[in-house]
PQR file with spaces between the fields and no chain letter, atoms N, CA, C, O and H, PARSE charges and radii, in Angstrom:
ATOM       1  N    UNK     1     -53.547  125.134   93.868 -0.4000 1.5000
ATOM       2  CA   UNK     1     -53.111  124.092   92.959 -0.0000 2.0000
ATOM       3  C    UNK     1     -54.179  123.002   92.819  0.5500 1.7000
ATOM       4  O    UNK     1     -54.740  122.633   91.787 -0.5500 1.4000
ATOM       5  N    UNK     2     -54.355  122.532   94.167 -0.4000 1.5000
ATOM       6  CA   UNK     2     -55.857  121.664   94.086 -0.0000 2.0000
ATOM       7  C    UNK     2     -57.126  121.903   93.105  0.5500 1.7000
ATOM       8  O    UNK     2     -57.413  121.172   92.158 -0.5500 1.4000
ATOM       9  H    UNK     2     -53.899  122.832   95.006  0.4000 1.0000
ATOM      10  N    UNK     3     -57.993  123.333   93.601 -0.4000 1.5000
ATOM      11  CA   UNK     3     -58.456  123.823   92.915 -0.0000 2.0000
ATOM      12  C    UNK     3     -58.248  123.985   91.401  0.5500 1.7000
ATOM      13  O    UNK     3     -58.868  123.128   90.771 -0.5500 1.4000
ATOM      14  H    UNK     3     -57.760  123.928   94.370  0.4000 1.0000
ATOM      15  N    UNK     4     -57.474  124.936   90.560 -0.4000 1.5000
ATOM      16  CA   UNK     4     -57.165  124.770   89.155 -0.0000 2.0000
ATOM      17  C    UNK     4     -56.997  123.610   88.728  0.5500 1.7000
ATOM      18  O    UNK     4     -57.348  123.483   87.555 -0.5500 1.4000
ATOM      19  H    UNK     4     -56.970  125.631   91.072  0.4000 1.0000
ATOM      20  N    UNK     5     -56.390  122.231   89.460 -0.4000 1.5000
ATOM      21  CA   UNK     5     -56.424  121.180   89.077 -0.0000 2.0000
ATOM      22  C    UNK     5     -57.824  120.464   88.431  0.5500 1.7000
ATOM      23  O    UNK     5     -57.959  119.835   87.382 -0.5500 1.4000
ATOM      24  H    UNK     5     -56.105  122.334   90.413  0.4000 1.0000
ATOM      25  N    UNK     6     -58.839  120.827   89.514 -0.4000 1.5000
ATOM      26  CA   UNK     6     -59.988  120.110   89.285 -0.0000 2.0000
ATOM      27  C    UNK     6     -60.846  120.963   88.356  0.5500 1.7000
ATOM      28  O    UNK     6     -61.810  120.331   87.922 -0.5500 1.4000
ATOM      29  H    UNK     6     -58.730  121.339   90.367  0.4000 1.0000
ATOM      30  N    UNK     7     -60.754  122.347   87.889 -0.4000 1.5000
ATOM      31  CA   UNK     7     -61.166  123.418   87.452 -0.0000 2.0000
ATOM      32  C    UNK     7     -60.368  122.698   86.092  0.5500 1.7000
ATOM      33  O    UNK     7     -61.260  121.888   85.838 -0.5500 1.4000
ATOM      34  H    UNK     7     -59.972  122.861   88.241  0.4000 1.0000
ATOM      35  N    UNK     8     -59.442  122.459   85.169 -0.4000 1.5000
ATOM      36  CA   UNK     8     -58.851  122.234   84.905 -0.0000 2.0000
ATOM      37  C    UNK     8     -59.538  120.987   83.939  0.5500 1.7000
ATOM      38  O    UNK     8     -59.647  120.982   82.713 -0.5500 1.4000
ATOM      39  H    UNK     8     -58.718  123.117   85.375  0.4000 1.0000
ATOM      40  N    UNK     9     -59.975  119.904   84.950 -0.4000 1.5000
ATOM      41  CA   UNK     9     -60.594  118.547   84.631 -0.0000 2.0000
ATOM      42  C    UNK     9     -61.912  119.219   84.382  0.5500 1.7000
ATOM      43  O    UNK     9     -62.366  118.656   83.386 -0.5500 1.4000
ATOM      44  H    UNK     9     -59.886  119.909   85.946  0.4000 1.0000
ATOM      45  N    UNK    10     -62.782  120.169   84.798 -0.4000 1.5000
ATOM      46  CA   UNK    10     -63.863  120.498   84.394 -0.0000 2.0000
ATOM      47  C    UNK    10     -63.741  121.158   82.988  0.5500 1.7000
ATOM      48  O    UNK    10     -64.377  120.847   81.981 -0.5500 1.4000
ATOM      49  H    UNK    10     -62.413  120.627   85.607  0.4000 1.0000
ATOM      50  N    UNK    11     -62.891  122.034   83.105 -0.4000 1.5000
ATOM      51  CA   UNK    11     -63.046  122.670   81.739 -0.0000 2.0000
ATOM      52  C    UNK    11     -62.734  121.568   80.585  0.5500 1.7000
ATOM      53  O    UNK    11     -63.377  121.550   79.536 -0.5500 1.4000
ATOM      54  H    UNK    11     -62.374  122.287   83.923  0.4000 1.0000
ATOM      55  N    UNK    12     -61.493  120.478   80.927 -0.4000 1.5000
ATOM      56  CA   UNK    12     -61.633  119.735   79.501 -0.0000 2.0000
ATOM      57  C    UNK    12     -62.492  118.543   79.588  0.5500 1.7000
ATOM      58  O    UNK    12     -62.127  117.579   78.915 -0.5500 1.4000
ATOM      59  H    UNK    12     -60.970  120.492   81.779  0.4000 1.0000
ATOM      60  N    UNK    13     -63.535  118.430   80.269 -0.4000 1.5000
ATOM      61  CA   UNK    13     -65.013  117.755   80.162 -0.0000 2.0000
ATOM      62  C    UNK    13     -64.305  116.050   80.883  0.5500 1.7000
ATOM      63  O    UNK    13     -64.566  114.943   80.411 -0.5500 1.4000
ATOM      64  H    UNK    13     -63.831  119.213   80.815  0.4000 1.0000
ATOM      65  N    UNK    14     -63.554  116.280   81.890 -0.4000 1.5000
ATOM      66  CA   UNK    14     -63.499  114.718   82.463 -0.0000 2.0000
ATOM      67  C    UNK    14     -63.826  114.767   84.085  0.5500 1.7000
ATOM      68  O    UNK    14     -63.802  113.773   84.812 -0.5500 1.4000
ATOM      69  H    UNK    14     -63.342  117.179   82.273  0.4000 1.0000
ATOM      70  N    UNK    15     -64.121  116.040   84.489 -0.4000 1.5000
ATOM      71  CA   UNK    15     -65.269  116.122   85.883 -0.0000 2.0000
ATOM      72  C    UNK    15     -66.359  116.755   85.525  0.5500 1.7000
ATOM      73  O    UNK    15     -66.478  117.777   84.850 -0.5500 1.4000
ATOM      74  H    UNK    15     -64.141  116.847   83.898  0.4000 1.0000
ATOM      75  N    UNK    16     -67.411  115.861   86.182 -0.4000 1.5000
ATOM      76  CA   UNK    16     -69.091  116.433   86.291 -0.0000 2.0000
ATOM      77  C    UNK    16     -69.039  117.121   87.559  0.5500 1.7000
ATOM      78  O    UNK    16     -69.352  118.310   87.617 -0.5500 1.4000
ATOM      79  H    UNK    16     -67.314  115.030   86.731  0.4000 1.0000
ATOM      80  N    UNK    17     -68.645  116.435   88.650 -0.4000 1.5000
ATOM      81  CA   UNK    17     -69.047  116.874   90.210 -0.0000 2.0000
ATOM      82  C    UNK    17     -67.331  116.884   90.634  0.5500 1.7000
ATOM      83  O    UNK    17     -66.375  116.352   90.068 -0.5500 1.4000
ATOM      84  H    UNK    17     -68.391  115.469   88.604  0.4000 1.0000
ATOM      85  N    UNK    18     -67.411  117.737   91.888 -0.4000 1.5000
ATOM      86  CA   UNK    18     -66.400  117.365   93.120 -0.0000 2.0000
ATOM      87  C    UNK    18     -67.210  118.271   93.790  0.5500 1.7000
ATOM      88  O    UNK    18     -68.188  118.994   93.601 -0.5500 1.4000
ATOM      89  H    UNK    18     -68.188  118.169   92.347  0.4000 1.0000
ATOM      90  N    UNK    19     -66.246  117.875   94.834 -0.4000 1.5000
ATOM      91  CA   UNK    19     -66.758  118.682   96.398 -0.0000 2.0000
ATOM      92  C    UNK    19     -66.264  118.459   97.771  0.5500 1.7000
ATOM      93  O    UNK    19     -65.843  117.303   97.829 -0.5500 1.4000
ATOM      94  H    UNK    19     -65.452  117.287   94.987  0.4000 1.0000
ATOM      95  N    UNK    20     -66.148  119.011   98.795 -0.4000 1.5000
ATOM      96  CA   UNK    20     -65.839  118.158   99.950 -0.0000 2.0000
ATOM      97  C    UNK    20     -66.645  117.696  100.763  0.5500 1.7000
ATOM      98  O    UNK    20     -67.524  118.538  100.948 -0.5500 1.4000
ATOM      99  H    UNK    20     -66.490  119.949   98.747  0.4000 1.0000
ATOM     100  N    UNK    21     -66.812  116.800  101.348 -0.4000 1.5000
ATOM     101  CA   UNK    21     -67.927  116.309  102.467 -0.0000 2.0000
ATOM     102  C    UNK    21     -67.741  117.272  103.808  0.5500 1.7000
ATOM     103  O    UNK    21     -66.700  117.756  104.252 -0.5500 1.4000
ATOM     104  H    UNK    21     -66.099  116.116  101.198  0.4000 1.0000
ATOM     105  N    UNK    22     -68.917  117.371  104.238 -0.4000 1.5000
ATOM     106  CA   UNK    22     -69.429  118.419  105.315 -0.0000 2.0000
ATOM     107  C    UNK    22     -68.914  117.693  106.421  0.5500 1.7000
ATOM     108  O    UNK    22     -68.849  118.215  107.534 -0.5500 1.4000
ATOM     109  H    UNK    22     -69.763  116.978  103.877  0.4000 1.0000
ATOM     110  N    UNK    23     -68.473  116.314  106.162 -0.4000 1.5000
ATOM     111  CA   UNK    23     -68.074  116.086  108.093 -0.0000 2.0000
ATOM     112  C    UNK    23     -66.330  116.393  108.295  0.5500 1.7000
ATOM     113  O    UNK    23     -65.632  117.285  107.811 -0.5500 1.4000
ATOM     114  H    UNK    23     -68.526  115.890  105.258  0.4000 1.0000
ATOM     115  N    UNK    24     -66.012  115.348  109.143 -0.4000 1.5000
ATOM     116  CA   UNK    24     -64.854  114.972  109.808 -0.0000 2.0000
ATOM     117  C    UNK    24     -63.844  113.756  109.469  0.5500 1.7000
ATOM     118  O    UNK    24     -62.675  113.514  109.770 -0.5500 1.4000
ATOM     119  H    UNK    24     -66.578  114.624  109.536  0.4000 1.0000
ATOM     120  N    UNK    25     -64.701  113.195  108.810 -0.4000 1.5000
ATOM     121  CA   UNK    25     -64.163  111.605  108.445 -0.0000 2.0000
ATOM     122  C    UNK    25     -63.234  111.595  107.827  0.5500 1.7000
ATOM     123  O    UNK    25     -62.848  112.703  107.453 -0.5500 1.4000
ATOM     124  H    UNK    25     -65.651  113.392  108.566  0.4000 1.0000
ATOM     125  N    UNK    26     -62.580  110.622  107.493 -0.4000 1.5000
ATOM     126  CA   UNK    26     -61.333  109.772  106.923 -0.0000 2.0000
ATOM     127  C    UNK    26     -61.341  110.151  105.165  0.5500 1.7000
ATOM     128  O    UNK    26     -60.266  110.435  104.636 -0.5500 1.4000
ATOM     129  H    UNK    26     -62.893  109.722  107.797  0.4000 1.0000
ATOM     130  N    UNK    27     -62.743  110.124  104.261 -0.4000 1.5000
ATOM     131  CA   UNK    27     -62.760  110.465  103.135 -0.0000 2.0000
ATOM     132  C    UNK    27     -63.252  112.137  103.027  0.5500 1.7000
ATOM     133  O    UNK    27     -64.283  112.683  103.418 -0.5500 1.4000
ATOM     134  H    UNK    27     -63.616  109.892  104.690  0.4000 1.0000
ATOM     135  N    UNK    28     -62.122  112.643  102.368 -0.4000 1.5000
ATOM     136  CA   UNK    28     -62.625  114.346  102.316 -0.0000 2.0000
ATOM     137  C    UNK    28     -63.173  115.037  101.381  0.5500 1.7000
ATOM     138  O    UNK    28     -63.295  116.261  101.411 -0.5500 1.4000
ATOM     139  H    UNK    28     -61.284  112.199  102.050  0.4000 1.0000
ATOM     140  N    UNK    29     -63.685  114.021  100.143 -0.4000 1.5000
ATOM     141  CA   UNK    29     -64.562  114.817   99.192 -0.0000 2.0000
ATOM     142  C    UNK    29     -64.476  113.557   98.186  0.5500 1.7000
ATOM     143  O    UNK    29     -64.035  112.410   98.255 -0.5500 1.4000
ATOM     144  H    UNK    29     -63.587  113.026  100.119  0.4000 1.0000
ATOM     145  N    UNK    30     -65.151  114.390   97.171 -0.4000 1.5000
ATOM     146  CA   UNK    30     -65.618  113.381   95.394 -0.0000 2.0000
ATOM     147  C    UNK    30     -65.075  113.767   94.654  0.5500 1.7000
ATOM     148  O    UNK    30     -64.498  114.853   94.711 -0.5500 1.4000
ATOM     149  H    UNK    30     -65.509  115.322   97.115  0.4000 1.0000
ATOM     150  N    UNK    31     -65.080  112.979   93.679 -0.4000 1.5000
ATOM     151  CA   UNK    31     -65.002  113.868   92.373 -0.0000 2.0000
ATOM     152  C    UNK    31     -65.127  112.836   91.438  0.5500 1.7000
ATOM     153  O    UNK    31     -64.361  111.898   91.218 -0.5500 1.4000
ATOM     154  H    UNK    31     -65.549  112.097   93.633  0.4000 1.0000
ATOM     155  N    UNK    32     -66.612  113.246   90.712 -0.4000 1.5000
ATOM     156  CA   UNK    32     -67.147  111.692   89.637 -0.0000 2.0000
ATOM     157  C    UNK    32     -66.273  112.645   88.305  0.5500 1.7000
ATOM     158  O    UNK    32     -66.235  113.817   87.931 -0.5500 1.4000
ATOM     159  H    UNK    32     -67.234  114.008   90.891  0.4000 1.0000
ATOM     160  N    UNK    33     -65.643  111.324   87.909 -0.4000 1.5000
ATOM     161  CA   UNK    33     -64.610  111.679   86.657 -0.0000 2.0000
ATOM     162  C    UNK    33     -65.808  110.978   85.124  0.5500 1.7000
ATOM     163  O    UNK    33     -66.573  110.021   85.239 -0.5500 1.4000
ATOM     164  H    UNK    33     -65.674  110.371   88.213  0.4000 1.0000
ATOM     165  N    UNK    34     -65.642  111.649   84.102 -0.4000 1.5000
ATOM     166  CA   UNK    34     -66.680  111.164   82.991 -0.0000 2.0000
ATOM     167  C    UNK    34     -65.491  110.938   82.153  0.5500 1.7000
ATOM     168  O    UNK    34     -64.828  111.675   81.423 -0.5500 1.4000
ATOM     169  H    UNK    34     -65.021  112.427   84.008  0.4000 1.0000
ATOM     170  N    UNK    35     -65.413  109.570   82.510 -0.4000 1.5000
ATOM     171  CA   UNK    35     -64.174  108.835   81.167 -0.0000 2.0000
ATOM     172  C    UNK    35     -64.248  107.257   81.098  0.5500 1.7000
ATOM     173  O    UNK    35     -64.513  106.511   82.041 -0.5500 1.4000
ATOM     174  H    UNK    35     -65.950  108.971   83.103  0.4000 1.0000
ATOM     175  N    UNK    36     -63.964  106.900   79.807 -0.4000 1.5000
ATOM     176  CA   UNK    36     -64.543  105.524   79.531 -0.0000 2.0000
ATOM     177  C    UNK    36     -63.957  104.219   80.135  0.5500 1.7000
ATOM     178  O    UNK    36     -64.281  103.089   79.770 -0.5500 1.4000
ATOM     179  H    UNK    36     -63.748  107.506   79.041  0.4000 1.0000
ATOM     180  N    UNK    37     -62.922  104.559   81.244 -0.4000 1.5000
ATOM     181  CA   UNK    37     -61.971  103.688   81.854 -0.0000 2.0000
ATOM     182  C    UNK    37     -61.979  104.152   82.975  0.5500 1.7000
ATOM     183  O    UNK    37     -62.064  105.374   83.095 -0.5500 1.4000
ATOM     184  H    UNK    37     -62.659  105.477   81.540  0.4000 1.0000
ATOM     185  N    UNK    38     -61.871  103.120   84.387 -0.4000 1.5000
ATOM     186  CA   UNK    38     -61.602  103.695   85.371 -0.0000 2.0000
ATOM     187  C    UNK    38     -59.962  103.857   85.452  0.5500 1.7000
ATOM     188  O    UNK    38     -59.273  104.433   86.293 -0.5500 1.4000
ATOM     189  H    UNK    38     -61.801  102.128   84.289  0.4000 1.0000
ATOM     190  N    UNK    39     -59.605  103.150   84.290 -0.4000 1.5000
ATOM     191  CA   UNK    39     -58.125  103.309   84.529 -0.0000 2.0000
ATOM     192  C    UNK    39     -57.239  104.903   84.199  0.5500 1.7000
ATOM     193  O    UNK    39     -56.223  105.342   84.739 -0.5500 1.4000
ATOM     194  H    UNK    39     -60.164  102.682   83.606  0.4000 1.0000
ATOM     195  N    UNK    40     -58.300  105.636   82.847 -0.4000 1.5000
ATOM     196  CA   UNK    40     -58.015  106.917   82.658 -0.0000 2.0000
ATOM     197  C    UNK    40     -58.511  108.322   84.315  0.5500 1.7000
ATOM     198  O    UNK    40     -58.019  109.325   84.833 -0.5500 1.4000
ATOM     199  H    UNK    40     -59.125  105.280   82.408  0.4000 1.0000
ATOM     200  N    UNK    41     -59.610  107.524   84.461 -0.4000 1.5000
ATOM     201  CA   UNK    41     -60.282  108.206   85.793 -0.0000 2.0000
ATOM     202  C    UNK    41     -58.732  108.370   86.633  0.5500 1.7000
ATOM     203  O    UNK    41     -58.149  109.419   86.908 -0.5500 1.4000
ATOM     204  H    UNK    41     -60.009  106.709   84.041  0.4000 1.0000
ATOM     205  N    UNK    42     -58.347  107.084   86.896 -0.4000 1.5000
ATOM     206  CA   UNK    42     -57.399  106.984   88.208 -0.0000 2.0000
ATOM     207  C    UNK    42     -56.328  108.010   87.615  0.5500 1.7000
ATOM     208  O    UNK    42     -56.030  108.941   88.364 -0.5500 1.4000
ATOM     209  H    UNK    42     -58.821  106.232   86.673  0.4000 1.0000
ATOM     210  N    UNK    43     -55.713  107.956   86.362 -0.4000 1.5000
ATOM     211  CA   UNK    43     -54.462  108.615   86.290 -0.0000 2.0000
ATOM     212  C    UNK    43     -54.700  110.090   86.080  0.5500 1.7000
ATOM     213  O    UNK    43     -53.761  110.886   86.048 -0.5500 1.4000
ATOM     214  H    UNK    43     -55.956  107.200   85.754  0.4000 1.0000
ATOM     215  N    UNK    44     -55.920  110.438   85.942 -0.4000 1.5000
ATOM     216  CA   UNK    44     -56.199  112.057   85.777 -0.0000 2.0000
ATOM     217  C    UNK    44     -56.158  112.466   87.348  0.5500 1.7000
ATOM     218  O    UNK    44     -55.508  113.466   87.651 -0.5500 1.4000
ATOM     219  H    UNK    44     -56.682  109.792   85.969  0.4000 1.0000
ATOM     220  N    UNK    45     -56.895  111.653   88.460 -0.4000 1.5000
ATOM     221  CA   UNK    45     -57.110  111.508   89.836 -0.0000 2.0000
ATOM     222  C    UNK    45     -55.849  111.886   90.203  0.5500 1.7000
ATOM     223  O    UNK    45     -55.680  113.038   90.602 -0.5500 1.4000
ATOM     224  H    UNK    45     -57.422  110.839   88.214  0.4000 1.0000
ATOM     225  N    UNK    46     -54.377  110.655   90.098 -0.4000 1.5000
ATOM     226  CA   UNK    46     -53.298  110.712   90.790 -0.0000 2.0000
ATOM     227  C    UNK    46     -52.986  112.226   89.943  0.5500 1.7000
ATOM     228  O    UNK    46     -52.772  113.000   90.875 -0.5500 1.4000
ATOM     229  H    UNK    46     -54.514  109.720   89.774  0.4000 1.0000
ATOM     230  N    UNK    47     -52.859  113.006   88.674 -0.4000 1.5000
ATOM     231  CA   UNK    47     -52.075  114.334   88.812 -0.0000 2.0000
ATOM     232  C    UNK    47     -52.585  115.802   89.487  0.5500 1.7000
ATOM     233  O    UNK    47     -52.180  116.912   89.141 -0.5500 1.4000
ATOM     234  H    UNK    47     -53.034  112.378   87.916  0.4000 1.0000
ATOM     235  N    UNK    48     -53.584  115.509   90.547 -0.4000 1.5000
ATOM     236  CA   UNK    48     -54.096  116.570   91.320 -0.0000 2.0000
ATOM     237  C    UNK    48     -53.036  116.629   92.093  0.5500 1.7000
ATOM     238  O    UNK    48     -52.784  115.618   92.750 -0.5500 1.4000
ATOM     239  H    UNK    48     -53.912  114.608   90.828  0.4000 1.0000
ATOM     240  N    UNK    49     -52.046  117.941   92.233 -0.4000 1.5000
ATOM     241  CA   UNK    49     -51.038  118.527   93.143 -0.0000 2.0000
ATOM     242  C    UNK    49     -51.172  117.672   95.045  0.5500 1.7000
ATOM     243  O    UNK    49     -50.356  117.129   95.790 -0.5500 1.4000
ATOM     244  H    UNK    49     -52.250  118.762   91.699  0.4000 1.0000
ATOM     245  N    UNK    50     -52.475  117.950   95.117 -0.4000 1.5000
ATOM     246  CA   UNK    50     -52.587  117.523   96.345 -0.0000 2.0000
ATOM     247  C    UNK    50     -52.480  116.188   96.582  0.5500 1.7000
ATOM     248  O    UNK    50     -51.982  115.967   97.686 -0.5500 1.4000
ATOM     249  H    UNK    50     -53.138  118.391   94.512  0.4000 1.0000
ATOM     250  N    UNK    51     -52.810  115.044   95.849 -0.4000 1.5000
ATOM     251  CA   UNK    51     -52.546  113.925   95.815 -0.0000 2.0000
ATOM     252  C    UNK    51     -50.636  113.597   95.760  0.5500 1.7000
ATOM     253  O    UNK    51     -49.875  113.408   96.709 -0.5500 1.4000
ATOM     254  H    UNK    51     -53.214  115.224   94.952  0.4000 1.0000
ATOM     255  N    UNK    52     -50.389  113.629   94.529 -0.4000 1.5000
ATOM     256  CA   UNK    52     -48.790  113.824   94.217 -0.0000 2.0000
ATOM     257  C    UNK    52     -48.144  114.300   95.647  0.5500 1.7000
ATOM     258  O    UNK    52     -47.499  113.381   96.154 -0.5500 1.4000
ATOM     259  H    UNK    52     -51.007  113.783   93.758  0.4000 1.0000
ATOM     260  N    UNK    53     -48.152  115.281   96.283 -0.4000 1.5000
ATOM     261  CA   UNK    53     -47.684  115.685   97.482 -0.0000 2.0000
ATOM     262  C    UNK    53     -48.066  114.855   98.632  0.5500 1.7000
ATOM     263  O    UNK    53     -47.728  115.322   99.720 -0.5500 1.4000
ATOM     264  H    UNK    53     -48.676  116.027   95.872  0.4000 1.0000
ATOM     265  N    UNK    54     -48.754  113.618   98.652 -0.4000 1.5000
ATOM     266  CA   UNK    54     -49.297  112.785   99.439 -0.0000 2.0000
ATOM     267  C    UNK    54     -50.130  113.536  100.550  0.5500 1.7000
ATOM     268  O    UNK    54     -49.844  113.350  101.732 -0.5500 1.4000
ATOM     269  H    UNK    54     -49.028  113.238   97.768  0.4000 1.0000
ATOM     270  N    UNK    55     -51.271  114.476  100.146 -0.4000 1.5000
ATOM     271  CA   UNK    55     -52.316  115.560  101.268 -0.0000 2.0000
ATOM     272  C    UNK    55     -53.365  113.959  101.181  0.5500 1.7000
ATOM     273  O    UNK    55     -53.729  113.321  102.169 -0.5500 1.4000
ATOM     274  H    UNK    55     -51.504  114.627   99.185  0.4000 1.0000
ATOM     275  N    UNK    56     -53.619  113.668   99.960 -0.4000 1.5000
ATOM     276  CA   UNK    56     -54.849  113.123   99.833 -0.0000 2.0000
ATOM     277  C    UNK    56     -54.510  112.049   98.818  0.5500 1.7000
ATOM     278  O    UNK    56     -53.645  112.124   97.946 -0.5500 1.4000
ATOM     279  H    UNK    56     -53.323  114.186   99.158  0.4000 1.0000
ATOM     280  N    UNK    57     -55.712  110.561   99.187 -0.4000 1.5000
ATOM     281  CA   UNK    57     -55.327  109.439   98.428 -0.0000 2.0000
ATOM     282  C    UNK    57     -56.875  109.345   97.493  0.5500 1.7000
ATOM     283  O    UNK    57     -58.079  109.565   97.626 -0.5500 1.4000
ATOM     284  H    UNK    57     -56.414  110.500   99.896  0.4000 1.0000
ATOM     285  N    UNK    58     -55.889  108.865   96.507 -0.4000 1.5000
ATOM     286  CA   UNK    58     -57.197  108.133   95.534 -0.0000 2.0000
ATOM     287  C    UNK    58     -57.837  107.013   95.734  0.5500 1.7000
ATOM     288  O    UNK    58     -57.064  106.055   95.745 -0.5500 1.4000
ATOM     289  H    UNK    58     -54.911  108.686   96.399  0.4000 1.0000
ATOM     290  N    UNK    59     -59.452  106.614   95.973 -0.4000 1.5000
ATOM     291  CA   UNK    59     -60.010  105.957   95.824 -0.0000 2.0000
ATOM     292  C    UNK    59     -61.096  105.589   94.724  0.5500 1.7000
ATOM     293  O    UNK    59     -62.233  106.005   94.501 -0.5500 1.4000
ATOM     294  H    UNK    59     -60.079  107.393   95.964  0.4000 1.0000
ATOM     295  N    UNK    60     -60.280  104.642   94.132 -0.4000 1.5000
ATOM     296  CA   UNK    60     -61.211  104.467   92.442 -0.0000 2.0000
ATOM     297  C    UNK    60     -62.736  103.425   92.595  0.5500 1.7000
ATOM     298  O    UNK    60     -62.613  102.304   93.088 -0.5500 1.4000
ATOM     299  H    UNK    60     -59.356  104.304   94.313  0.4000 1.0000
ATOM     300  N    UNK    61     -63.956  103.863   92.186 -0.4000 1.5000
ATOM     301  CA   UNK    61     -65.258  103.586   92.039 -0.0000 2.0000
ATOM     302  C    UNK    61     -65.754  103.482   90.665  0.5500 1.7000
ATOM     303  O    UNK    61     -65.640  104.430   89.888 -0.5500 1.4000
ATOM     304  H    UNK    61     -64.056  104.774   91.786  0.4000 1.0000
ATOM     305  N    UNK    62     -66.494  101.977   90.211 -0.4000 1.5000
ATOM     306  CA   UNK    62     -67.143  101.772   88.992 -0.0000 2.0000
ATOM     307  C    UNK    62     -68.656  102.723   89.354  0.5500 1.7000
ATOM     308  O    UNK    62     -69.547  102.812   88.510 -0.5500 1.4000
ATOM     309  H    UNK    62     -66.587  101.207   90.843  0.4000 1.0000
């Protein structure tokens, strides 16, 4: 669900990158969103399955 989610945002052109980070830490990956608002960024962010299910939180970046 995660996956197709972000597969999903790639195919309709509002992710360039994701990925997960190689360590252990507290933040578990990226994902630079290409949209003219961080406010559209955030609400495409919160409908990733894994988020919604509370796995993982959004942190929004200009």
């Amino acid at each position: 669900m995660h996956l197709a989610h972000l597969g999903r945002m790639y195919e309709e052109g509002y992710a360039d990158i994701s990925g997960p980070f190689g360590d252990d830490g507290d933040i578990r990956g990226i994902t630079i969103y290409n949209t003219p608002t961080l406010k559209i960024a955030d609400s495409l962010a919160n409908m990733d399955p894994m988020v919604k299910a509370g796995w993982l939180q959004v942190e929004i970046h200009p």
